[in-house]
LOKE-54772 format. One line per 8 residues: number of its first residue (from 0); their letters; for each residue y, z, x of N, C-alpha, C. Coordinates in pm, whole numbers, plus 50000, padded with zeros to 5 digits. Atoms other than C-alpha are relative to their C-alpha. Last residue first. Layout:
NUM> a> Y/Z/X/Y/Z/X/Y/Z/X ~ ...
END
This chain:
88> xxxxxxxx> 50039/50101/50073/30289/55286/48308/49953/50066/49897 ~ 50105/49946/50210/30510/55543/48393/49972/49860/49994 ~ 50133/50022/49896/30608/55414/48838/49949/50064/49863 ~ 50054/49873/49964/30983/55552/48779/49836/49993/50012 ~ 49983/49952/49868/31101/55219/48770/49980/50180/50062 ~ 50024/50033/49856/30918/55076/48566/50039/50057/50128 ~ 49962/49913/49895/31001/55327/48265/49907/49918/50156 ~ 50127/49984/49954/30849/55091/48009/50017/50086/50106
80> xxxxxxxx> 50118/49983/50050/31158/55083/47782/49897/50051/50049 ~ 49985/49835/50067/31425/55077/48038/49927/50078/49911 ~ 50027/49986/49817/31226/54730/48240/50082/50187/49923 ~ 50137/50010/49988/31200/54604/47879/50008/50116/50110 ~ 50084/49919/50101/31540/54644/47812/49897/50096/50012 ~ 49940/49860/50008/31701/54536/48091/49934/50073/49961 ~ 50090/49945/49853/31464/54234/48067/50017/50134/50062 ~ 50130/50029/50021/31605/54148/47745/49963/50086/50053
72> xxxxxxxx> 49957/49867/50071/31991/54215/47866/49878/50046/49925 ~ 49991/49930/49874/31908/53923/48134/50007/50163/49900 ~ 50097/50032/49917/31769/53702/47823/50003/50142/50119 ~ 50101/49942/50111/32043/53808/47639/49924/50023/50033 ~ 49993/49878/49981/32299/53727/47957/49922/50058/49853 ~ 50025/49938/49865/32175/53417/48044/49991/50144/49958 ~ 50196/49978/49998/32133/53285/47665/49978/50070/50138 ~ 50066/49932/50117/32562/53336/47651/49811/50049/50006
64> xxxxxxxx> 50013/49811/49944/32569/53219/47974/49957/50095/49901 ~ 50139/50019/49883/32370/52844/47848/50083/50200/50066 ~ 50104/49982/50064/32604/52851/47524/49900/50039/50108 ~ 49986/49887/50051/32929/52922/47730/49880/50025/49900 ~ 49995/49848/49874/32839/52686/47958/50010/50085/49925 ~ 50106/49920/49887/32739/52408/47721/50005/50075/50033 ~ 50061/49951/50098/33087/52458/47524/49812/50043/50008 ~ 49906/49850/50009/33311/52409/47807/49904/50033/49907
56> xxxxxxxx> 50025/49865/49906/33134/52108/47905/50004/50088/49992 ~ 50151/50023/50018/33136/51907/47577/49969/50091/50121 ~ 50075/49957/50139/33489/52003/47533/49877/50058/50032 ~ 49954/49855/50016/33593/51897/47899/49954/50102/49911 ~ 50110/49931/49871/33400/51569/47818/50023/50137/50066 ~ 50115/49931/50056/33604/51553/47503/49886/50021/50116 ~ 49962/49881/50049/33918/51579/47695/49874/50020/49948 ~ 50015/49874/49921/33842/51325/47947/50015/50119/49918
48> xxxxxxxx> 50147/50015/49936/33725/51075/47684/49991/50113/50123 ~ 50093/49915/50088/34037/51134/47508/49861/50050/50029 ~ 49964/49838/49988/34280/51093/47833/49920/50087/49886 ~ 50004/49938/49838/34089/50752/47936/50029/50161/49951 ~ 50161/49960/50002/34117/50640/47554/49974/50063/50104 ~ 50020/49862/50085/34493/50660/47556/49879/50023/50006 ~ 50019/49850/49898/34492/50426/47805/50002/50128/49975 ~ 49873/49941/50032/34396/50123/47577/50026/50087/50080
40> xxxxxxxx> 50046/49893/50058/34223/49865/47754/50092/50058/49938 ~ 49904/49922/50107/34273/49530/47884/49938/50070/49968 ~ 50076/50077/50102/34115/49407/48249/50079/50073/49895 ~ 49843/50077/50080/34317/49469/48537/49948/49954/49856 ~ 50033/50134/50078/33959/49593/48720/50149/49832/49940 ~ 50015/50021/49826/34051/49920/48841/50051/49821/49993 ~ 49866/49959/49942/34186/49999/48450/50034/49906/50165 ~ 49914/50094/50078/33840/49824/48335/50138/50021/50061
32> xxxxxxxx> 50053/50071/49942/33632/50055/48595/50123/49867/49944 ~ 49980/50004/49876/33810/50364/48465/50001/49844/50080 ~ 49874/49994/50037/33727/50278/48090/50104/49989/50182 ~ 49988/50178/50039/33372/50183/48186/50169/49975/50017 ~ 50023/50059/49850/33331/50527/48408/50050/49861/49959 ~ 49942/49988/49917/33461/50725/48131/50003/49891/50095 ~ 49875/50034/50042/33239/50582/47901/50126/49987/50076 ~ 50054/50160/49974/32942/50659/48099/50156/49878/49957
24> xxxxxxxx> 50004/50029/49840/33066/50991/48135/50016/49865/50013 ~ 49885/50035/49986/33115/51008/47721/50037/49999/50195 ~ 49919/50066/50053/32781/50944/47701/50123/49963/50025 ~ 50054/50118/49882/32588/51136/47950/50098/49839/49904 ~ 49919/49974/49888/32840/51465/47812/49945/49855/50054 ~ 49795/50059/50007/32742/51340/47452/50022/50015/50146 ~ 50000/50142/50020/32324/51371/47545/50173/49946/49994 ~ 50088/50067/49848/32361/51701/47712/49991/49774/49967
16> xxxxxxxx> 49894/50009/49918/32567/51752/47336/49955/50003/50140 ~ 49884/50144/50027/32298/51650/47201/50096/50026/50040 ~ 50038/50116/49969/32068/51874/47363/50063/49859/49934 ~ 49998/49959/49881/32236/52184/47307/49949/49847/50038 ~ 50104/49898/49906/32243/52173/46959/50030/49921/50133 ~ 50093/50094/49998/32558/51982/46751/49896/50134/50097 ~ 50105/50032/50087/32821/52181/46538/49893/49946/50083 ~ 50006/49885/49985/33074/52315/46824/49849/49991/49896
8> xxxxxxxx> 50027/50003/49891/33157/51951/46912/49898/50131/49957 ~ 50083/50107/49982/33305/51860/46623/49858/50036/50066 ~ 50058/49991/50025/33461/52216/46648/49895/49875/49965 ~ 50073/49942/49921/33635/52120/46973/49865/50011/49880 ~ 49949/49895/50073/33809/51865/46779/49849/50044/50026 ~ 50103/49904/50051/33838/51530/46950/50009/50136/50013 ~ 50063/49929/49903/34209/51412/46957/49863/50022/49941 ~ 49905/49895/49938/34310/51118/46721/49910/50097/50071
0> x> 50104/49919/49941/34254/50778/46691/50059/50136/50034
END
């Protein structure tokens, strides 16, 4: 098994990877629980499952500021366009 690979990651829309982060959480939590537990696992999985949940985070945020600041650079626009603030409709 080897590391997950950010671009894996970098291919899916926004809502599957919302769906991977509830995934590999869940995972997390099993892998954790098993460790607590004494039960057998591998423990390499623990440090992959934290990495791709790192991934899967890191890549949300920078898609969700990314749309912040378009959106916010939009409105800029608009609002320099229509001279709002000098009261030109």
């Amino acid at each position: 098994m080897n590391f997950p690979k950010i671009n894996d990651i970098k291919g899916l829309s926004n809502n599957e990877i919302s769906k991977n982060i509830i995934q590999v959480e869940k995972e997390l939590f099993d892998l954790k629980f098993r460790k607590t537990t004494r039960q057998s696992f591998k423990s390499h999985e623990i440090k992959y499952a934290k990495r791709k949940l790192a991934q899967s985070k890191t890549i949300l945020t920078e898609r969700l500021n990314k749309l912040e600041k378009t959106k916010a650079n939009a409105f800029v626009n608009l609002i320099e366009k229509q001279d709002y603030l000098k009261g030109n409709f």
